[in-house]
ROKOLNU-706883 format. One record per atom (N, C-alpha, C, O, CB): atom name; x, y, z; residue number from 1; residue in one letter. Coordinates in Angstrom, 2 decimals, always signed. Atoms other than C-alpha are relative to their C-alpha. Glycine has a CB too. Layout:
REM ROKOLNU-706883
> CA X Y Z NUM A .
...
***
This chain:
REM ROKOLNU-706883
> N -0.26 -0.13 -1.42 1 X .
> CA -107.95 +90.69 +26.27 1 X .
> C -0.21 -1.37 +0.67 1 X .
> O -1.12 -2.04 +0.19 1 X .
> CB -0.93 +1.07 +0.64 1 X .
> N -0.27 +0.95 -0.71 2 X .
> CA -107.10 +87.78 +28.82 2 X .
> C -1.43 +0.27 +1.58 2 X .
> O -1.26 +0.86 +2.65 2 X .
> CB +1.92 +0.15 +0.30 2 X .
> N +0.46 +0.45 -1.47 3 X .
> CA -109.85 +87.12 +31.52 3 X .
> C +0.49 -0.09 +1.24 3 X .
> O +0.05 -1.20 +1.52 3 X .
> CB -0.29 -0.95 +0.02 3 X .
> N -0.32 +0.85 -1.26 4 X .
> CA -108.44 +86.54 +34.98 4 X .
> C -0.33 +0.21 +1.10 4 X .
> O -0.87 +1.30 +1.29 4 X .
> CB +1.05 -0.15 +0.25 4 X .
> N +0.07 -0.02 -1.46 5 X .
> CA -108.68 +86.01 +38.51 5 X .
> C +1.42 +0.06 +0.62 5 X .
> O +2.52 -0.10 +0.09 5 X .
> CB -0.76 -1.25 +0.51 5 X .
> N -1.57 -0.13 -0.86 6 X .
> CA -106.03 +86.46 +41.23 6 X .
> C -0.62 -0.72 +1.17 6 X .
> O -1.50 -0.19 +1.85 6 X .
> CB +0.78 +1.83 +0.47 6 X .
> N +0.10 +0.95 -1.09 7 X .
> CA -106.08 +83.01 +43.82 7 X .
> C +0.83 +0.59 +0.79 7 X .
> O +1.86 +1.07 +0.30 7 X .
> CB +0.29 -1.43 -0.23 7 X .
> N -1.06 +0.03 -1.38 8 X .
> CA -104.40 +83.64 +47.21 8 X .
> C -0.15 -1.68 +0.36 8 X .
> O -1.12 -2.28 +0.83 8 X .
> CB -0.66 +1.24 +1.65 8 X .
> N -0.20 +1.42 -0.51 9 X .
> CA -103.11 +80.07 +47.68 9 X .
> C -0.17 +0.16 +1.83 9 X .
> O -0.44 +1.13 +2.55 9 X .
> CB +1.78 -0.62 -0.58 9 X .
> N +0.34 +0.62 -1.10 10 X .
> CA -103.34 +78.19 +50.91 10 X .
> C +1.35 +0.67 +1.12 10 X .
> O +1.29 +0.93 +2.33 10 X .
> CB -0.09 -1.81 -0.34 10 X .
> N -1.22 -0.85 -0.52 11 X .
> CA -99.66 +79.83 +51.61 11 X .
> C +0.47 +1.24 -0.20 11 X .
> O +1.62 +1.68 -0.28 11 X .
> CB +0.91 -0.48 -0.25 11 X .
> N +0.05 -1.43 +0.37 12 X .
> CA -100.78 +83.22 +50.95 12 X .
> C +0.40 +0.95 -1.04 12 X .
> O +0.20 +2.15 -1.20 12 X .
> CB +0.42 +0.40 +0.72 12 X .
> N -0.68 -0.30 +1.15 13 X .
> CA -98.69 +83.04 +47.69 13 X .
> C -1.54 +0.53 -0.92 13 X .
> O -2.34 -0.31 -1.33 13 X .
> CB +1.02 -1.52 -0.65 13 X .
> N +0.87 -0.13 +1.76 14 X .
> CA -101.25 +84.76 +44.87 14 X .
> C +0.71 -0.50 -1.44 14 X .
> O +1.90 -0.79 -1.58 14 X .
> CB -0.26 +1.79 -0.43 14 X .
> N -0.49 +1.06 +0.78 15 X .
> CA -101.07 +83.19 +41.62 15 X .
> C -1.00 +0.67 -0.88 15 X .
> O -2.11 +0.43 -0.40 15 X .
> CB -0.03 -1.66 +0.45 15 X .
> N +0.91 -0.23 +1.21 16 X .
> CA -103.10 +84.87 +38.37 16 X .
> C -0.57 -1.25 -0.45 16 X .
> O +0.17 -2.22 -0.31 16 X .
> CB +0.72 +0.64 -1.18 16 X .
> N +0.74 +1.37 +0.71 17 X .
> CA -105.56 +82.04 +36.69 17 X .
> C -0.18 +1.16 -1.36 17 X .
> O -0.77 +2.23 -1.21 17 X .
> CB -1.88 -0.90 +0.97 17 X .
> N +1.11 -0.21 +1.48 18 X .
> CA -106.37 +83.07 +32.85 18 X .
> C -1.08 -1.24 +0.06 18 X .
> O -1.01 -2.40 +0.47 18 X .
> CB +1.01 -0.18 -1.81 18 X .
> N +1.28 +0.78 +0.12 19 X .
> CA -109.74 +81.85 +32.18 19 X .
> C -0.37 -0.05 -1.41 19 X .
> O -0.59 -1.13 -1.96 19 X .
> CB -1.16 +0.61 +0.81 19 X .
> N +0.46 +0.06 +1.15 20 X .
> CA -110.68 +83.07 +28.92 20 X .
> C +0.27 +1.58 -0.78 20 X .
> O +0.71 +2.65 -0.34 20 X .
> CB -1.50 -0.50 +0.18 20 X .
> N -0.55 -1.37 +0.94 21 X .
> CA -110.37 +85.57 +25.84 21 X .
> C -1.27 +0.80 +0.00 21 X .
> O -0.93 +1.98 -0.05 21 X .
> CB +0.55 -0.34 -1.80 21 X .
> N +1.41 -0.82 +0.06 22 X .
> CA -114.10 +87.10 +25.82 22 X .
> C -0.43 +0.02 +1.33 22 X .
> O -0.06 -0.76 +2.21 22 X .
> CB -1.19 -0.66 -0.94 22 X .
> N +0.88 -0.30 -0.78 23 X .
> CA -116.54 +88.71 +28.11 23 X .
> C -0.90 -1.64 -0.02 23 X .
> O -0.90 -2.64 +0.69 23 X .
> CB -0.74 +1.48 -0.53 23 X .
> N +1.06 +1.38 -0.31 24 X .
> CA -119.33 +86.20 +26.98 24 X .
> C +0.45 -1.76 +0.24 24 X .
> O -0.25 -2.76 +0.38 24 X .
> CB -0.98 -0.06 -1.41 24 X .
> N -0.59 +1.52 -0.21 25 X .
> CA -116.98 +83.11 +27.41 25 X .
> C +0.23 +0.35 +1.79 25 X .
> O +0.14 -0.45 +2.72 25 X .
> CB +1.85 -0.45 -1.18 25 X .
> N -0.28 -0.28 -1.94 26 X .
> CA -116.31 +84.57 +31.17 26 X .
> C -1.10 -0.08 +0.77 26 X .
> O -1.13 -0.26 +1.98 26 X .
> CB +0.53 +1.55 +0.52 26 X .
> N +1.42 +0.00 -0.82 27 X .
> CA -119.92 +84.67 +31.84 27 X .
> C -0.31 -1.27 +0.05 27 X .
> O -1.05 -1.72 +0.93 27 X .
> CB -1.23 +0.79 -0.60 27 X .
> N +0.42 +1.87 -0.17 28 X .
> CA -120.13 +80.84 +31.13 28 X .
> C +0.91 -0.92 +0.74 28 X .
> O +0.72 -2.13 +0.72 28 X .
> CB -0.01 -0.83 -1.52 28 X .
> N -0.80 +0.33 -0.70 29 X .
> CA -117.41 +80.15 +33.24 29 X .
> C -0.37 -0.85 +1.39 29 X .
> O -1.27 -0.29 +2.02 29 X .
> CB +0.58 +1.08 +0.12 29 X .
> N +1.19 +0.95 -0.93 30 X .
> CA -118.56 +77.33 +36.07 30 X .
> C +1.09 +0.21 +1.10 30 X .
> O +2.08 +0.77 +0.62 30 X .
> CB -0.54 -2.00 -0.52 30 X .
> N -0.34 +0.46 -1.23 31 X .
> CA -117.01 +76.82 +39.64 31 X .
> C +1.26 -1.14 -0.58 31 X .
> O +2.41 -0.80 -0.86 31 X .
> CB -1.46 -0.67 +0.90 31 X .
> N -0.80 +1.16 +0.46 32 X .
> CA -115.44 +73.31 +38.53 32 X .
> C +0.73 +0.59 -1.27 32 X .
> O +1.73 -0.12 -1.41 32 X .
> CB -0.95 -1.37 -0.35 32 X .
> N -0.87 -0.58 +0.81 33 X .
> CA -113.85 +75.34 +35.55 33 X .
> C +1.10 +0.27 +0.29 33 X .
> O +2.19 -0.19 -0.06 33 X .
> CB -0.34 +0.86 -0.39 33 X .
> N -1.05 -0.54 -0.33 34 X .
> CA -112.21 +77.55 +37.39 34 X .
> C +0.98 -1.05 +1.21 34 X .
> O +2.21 -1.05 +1.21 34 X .
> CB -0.52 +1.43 +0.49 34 X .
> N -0.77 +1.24 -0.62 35 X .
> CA -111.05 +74.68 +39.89 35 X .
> C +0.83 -0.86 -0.35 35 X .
> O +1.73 -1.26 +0.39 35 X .
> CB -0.57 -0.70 +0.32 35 X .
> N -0.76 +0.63 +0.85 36 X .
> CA -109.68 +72.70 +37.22 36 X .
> C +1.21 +1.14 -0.94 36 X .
> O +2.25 +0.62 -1.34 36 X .
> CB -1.12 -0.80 -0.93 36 X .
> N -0.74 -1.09 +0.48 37 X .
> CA -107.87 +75.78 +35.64 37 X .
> C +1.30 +0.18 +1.44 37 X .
> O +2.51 +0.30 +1.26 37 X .
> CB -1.25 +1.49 -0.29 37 X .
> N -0.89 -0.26 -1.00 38 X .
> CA -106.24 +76.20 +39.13 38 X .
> C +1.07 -1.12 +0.56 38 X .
> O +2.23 -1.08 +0.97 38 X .
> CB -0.83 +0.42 +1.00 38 X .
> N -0.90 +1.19 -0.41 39 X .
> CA -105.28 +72.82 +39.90 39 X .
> C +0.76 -0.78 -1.59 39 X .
> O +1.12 -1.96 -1.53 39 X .
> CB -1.19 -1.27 +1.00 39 X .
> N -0.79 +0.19 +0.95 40 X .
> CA -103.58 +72.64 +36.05 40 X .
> C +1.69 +1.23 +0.35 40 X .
> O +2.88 +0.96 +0.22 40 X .
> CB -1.11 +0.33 -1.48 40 X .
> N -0.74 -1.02 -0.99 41 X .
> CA -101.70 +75.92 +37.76 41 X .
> C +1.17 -0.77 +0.97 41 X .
> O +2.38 -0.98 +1.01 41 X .
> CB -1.23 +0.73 +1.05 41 X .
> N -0.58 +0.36 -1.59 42 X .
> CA -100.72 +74.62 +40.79 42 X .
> C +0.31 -1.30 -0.28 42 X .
> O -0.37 -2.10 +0.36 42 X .
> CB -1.10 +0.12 +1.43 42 X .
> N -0.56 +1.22 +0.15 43 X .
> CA -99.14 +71.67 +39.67 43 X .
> C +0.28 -0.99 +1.60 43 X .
> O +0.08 -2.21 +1.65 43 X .
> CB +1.38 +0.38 -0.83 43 X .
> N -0.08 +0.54 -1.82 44 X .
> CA -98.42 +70.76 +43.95 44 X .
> C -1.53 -0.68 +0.40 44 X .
> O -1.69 -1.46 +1.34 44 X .
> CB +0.29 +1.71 +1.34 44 X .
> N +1.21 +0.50 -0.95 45 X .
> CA -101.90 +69.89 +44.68 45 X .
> C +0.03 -1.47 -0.58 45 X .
> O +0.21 -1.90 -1.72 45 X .
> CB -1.69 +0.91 -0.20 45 X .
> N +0.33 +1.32 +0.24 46 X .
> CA -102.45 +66.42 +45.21 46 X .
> C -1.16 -0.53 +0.10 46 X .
> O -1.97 +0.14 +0.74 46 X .
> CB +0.59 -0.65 +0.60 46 X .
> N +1.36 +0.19 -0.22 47 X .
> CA -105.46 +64.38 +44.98 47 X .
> C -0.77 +0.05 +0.70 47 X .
> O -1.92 +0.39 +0.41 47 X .
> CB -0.27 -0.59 -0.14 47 X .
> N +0.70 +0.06 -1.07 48 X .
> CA -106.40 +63.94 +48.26 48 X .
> C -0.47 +1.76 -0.24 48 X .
> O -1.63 +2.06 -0.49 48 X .
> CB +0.95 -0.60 +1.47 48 X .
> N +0.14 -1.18 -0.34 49 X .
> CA -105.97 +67.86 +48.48 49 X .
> C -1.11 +0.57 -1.17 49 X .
> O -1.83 +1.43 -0.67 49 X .
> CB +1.44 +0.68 +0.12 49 X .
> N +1.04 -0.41 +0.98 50 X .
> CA -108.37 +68.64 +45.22 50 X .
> C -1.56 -0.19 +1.11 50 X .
> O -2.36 +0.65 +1.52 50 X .
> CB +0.10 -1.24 -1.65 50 X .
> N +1.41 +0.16 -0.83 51 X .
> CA -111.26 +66.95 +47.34 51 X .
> C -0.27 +1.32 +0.72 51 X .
> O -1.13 +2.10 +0.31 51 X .
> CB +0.04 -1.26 +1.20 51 X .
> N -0.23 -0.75 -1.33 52 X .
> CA -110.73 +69.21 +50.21 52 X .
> C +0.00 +1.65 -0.39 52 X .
> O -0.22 +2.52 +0.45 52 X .
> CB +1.58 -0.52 +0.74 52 X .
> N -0.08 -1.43 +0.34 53 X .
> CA -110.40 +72.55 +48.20 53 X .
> C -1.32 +0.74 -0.06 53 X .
> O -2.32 +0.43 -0.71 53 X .
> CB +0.65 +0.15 -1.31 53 X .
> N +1.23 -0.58 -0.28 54 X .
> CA -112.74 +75.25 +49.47 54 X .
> C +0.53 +1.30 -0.67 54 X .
> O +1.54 +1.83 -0.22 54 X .
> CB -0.53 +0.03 +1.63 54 X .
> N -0.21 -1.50 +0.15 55 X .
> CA -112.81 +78.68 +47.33 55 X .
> C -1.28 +1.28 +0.58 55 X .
> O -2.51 +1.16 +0.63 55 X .
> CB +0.18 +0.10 -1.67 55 X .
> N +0.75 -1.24 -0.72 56 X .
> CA -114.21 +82.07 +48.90 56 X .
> C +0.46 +1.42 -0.77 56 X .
> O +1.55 +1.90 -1.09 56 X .
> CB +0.47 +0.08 +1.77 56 X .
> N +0.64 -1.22 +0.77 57 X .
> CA -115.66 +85.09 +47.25 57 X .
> C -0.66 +0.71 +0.70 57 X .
> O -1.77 +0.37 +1.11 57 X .
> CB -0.83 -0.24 -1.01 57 X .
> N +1.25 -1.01 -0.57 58 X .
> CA -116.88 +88.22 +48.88 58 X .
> C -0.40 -0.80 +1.25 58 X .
> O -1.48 -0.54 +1.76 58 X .
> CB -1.50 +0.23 -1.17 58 X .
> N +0.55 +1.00 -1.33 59 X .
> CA -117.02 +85.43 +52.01 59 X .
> C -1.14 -0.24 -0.62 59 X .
> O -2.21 +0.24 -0.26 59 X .
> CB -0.25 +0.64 +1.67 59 X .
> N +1.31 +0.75 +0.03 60 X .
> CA -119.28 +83.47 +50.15 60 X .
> C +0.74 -1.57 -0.39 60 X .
> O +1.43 -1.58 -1.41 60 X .
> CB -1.30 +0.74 -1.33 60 X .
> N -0.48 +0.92 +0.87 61 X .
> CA -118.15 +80.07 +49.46 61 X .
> C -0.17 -0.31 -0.80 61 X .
> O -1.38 -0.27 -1.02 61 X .
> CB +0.10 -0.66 +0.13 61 X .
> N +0.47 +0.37 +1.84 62 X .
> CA -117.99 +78.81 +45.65 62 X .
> C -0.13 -1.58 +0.14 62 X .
> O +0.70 -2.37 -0.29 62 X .
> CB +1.53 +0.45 -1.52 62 X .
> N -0.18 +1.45 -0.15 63 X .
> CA -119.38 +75.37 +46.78 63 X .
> C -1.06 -0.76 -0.93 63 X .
> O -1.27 -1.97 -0.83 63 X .
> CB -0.18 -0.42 +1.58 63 X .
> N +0.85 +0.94 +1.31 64 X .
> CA -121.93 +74.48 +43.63 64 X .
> C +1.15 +0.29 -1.26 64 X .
> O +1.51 +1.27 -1.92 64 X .
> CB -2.03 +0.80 -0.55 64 X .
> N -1.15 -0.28 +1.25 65 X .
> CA -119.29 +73.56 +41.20 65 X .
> C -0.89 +0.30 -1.63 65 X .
> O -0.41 +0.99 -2.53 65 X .
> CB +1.18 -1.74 -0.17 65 X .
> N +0.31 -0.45 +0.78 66 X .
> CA -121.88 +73.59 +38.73 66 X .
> C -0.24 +1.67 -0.54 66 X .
> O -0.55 +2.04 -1.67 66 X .
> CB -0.66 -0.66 +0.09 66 X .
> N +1.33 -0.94 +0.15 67 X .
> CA -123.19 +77.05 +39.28 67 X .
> C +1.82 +1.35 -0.65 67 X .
> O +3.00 +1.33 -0.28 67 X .
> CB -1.50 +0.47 +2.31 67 X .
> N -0.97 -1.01 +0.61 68 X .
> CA -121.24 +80.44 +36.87 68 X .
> C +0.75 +0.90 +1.21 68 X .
> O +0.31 +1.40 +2.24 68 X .
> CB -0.88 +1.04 -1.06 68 X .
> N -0.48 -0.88 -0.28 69 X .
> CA -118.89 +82.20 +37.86 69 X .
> C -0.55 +1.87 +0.20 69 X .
> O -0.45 +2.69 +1.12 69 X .
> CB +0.77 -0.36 -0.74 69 X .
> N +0.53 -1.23 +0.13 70 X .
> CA -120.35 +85.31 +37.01 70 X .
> C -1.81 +0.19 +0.75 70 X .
> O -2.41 +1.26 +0.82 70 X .
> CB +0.12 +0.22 -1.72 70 X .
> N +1.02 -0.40 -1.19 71 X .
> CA -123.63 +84.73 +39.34 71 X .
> C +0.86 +0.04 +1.29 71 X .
> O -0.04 +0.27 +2.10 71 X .
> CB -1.32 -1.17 +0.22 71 X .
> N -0.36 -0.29 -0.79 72 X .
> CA -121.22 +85.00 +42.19 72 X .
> C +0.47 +1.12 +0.00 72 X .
> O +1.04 +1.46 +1.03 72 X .
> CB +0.46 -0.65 +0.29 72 X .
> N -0.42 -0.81 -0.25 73 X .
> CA -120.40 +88.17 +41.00 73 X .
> C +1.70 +0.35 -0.57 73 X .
> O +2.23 +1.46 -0.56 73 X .
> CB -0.36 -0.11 +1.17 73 X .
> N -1.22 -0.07 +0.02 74 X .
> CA -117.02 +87.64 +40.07 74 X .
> C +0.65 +0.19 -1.60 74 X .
> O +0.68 -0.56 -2.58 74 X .
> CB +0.39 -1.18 +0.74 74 X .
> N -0.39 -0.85 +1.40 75 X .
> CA -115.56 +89.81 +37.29 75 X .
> C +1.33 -0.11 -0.14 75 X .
> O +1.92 -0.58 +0.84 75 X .
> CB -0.34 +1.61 -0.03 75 X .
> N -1.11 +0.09 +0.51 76 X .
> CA -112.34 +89.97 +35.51 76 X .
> C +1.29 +0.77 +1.17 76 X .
> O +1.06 +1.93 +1.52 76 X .
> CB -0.23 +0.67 -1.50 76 X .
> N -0.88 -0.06 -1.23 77 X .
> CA -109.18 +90.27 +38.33 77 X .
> C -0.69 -0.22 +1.54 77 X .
> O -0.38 +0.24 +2.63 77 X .
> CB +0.65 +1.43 -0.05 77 X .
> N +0.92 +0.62 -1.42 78 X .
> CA -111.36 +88.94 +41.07 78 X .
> C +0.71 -0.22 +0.84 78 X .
> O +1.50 -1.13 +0.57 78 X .
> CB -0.78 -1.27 -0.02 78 X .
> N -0.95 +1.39 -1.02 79 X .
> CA -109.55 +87.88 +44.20 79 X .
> C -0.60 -1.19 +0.26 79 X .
> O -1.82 -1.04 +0.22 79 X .
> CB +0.38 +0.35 +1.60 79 X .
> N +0.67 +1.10 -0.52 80 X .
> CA -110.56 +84.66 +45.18 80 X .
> C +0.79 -0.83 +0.76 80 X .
> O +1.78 -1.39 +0.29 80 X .
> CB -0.58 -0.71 -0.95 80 X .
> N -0.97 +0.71 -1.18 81 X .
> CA -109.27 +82.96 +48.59 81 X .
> C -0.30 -1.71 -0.07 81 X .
> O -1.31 -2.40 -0.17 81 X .
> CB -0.47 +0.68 +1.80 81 X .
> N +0.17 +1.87 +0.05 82 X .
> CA -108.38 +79.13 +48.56 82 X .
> C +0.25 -0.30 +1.26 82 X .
> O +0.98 +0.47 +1.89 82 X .
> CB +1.16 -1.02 -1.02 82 X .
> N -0.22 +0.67 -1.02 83 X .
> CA -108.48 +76.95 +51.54 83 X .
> C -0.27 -1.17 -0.01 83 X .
> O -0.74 -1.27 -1.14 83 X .
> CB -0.44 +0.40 +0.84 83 X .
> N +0.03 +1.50 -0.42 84 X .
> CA -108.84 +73.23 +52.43 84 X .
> C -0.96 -0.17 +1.05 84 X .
> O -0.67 +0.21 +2.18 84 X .
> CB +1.37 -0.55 +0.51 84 X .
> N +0.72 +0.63 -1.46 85 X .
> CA -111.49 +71.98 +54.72 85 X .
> C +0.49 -0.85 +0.20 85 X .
> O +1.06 -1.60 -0.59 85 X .
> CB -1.31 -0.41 +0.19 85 X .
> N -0.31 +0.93 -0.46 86 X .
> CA -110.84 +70.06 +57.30 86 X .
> C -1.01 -0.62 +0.70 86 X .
> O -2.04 -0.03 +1.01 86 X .
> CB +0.94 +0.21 +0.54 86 X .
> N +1.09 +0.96 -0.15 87 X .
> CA -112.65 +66.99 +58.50 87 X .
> C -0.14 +0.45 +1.71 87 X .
> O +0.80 +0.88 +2.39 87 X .
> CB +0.45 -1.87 -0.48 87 X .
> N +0.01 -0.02 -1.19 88 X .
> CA -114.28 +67.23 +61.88 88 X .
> C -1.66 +0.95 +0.27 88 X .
> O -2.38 +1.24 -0.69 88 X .
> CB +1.55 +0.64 +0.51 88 X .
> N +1.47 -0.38 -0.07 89 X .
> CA -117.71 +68.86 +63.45 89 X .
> C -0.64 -0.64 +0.00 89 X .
> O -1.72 -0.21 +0.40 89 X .
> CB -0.51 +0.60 -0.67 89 X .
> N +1.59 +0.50 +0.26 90 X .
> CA -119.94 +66.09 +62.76 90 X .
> C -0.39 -0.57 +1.21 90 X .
> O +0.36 -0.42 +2.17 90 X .
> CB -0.25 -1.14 -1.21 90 X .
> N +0.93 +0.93 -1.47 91 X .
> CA -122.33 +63.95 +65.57 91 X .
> C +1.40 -0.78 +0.59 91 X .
> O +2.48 -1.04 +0.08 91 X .
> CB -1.64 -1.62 -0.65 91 X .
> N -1.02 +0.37 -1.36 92 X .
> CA -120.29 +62.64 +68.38 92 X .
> C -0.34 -2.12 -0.69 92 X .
> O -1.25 -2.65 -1.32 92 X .
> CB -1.06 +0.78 +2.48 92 X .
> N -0.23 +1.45 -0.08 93 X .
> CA -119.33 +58.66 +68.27 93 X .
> C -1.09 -0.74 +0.55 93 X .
> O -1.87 -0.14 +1.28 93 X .
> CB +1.14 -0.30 +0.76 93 X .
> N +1.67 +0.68 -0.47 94 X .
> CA -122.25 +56.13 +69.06 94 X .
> C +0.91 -0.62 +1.57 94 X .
> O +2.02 -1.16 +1.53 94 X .
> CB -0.97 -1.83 -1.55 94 X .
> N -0.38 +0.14 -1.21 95 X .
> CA -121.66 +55.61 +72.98 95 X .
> C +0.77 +1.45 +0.80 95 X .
> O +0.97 +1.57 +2.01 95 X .
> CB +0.88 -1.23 -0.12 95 X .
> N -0.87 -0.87 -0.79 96 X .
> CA -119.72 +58.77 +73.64 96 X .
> C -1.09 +0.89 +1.06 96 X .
> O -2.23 +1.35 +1.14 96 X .
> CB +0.96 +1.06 -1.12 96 X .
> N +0.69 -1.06 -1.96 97 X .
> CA -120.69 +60.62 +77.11 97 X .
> C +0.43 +1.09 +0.05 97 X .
> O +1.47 +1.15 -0.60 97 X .
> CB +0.58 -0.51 +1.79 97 X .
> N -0.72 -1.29 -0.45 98 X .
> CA -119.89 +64.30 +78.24 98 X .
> C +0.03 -0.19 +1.47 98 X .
> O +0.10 +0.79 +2.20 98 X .
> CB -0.76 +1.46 -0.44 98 X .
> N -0.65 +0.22 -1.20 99 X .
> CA -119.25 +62.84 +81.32 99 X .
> C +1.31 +0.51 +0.85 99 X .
> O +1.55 +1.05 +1.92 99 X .
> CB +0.12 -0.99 -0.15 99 X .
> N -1.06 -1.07 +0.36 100 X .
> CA -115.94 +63.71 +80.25 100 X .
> C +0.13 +1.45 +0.26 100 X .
> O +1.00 +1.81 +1.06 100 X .
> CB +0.06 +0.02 -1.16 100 X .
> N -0.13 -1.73 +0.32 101 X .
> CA -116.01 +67.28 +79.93 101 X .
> C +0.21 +1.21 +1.15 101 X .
> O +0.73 +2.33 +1.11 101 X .
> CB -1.42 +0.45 -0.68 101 X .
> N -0.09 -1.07 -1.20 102 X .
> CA -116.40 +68.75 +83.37 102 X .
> C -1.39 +0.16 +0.78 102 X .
> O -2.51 -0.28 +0.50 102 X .
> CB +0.43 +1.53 -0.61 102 X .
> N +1.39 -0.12 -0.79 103 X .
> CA -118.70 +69.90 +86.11 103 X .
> C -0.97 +1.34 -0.79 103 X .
> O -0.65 +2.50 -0.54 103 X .
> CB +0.41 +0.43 +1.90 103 X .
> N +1.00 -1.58 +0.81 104 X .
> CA -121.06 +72.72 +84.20 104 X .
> C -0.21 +0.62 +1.29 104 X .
> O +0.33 +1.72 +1.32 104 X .
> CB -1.93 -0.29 -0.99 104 X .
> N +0.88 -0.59 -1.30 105 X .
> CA -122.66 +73.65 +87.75 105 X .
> C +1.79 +0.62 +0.49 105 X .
> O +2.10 +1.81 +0.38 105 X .
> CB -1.16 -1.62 +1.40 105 X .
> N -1.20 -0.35 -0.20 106 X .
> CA -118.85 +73.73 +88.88 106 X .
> C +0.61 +1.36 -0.08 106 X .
> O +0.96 +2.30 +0.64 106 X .
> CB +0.53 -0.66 -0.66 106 X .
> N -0.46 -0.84 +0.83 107 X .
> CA -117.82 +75.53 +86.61 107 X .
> C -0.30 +1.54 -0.41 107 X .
> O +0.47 +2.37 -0.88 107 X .
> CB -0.13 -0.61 -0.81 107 X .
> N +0.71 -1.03 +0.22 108 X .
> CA -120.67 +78.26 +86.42 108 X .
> C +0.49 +0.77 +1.75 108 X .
> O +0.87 +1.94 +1.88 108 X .
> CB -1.83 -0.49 -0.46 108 X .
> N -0.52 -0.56 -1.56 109 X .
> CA -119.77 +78.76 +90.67 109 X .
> C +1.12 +0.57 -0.23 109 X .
> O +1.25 +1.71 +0.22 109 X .
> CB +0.28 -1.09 +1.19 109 X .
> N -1.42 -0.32 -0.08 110 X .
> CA -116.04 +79.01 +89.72 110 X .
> C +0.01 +1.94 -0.83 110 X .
> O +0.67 +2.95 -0.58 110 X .
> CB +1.04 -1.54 -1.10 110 X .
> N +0.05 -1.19 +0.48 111 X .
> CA -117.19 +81.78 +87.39 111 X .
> C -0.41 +1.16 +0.47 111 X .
> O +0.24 +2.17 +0.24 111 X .
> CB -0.46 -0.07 -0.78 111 X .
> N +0.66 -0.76 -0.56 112 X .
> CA -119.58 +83.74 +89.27 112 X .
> C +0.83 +0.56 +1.15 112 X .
> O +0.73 +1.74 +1.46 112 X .
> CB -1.16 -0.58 +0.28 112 X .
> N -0.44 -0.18 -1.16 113 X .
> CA -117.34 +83.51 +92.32 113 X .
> C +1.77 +0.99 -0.56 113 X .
> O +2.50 +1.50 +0.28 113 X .
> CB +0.02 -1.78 +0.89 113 X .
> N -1.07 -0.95 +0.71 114 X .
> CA -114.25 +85.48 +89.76 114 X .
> C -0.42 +1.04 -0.28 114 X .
> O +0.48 +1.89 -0.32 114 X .
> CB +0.56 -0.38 -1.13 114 X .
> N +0.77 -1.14 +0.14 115 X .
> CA -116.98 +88.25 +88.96 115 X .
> C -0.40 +0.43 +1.12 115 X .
> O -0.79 +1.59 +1.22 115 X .
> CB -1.01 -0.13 -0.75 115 X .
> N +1.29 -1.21 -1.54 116 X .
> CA -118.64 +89.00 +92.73 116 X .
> C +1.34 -0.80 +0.71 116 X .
> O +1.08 -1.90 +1.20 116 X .
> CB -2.68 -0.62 +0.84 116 X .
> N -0.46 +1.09 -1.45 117 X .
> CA -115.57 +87.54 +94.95 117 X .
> C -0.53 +0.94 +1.50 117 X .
> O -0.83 +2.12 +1.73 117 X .
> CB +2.30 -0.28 +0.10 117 X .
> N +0.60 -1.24 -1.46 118 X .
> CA -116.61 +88.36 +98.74 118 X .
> C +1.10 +0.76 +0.41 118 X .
> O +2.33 +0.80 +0.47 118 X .
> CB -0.59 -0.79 +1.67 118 X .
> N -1.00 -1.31 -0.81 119 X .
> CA -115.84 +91.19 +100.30 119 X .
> C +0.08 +0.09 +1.62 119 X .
> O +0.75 +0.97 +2.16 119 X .
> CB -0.67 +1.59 -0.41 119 X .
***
């Protein structure tokens, strides 16, 4: 018997991965295994895009490439969702201001005054 998982690519296409012929070879199965199994697959991914590849299990992300497959749980026809992070979120620029951004006080009046207008 054939091991596998079922990826939902990034374009919702699914795509079977074989992994392996045994149970106990599936249990030793790593993160970076199955990553490299997928991107031999998916011949389209380019390098940049390998970096960037985020897989999700059960909404957990599979982000220790060292760590088994099979402590996440993930048994023979698994789904497993692929995505790409994208860069962005981190600490603000050295000098940047929220000066920018708006009046807060403003803004909290404009609101309050759309919930109670007078009567």
């Amino acid at each position: 018997m054939i091991y596998q998982v079922v990826v939902s690519g990034i374009d919702g296409q699914k795509t079977t991965i074989d992994l392996c012929d045994t149970e106990q070879e599936m249990k030793k199965i790593t993160v970076d295994q199955l990553k490299e199994k997928i991107f031999q697959k998916l011949s389209w991914f380019s390098e940049c895009a390998k970096k960037d590849l985020r897989l999700i299990f059960a909404s957990k992300r599979l982000d220790d490439d060292t760590k088994r497959l099979f402590d996440y749980g993930i048994t023979h026809k698994s789904y497993i969702q692929m995505v790409l992070s994208l860069d962005g979120g981190g600490e603000p620029e050295p000098g940047f201001t929220d000066d920018e951004l708006g009046d807060k006080e403003g803004e909290t009046r404009r609101s309050k005054e759309c919930l109670m207008p007078d009567v």
